[in-house]
C-alpha positions in Angstrom: -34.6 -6.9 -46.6 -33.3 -3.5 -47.6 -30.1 -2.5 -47.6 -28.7 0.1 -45.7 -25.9 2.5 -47.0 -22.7 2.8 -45.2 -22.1 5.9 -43.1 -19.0 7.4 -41.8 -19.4 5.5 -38.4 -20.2 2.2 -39.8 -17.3 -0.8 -41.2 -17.7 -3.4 -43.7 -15.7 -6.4 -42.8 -14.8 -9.3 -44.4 -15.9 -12.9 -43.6 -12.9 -15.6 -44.1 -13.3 -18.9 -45.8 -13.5 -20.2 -42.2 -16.7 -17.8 -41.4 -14.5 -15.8 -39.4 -14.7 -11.8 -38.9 -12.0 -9.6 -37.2 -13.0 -6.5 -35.5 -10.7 -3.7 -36.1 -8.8 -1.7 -33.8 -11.4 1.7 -33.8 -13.8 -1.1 -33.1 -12.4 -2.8 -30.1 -11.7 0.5 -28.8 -15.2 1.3 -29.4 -16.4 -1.7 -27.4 -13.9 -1.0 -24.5 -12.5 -4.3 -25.3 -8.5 -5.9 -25.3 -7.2 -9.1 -26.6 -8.8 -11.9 -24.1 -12.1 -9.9 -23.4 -15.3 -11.7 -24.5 -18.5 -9.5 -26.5 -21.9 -10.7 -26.8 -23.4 -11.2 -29.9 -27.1 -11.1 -30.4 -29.1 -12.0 -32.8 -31.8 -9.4 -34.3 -34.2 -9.8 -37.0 -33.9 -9.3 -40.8 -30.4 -10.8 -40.4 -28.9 -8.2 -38.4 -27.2 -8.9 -34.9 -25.8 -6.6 -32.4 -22.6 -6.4 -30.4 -21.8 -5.4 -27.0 -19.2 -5.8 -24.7 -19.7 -8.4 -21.9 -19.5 -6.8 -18.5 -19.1 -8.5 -15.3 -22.5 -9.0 -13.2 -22.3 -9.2 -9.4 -21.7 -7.0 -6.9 -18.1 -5.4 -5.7 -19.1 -6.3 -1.9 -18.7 -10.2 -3.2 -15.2 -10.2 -2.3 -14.5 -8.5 0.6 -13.2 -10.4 2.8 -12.0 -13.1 -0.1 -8.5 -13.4 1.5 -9.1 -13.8 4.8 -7.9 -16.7 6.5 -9.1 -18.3 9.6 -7.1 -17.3 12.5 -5.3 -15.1 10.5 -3.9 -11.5 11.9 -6.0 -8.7 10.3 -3.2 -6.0 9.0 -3.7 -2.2 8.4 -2.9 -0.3 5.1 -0.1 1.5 6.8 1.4 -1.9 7.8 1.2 -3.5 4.3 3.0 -0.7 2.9 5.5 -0.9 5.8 6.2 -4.4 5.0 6.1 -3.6 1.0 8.7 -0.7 1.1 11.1 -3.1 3.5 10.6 -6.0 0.7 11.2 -3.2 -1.9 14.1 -2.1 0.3 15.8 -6.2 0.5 15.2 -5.8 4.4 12.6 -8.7 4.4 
């Protein structure tokens, strides 16, 4: 295996006594990731691995029409925000 030197864009990390690594800040940030998100890890040869972040799969159309209920009245976007600005407001 050869070893690669360190550029300006790369980070060495530490591994803990558990086998642990923690993925700084710049990283996460890198990844477009948050505390809770999940990354996928694969595994390359020579010992390397690569990480990505996971991204939902599916398509947006899935949930429409998620909360509807049978028998249910249908309500417009102006109605909704009539009905939020009179909770807002104490009236409902």
């Amino acid at each position: 295996m050869t070893a690669l030197a360190a550029t300006s864009k790369d980070a060495t990390l530490t591994v803990t006594a558990k086998g642990q690594v923690t993925l700084r800040k710049d990283l996460l940030q890198h990844l477009g990731v948050q505390a809770g998100s999940k990354i996928i890890v694969h595994k390359l040869p020579n010992g390397r691995i690569e990480v990505e972040a996971a991204r939902p799969k599916g398509k947006i159309s899935a949930v429409f029409g998620m909360l509807k209920r049978e028998g249910q009245q249908t309500v417009s976007i102006d109605e909704m925000n009539e009905a939020i600005a009179a909770g807002w407001a104490g009236e409902r």
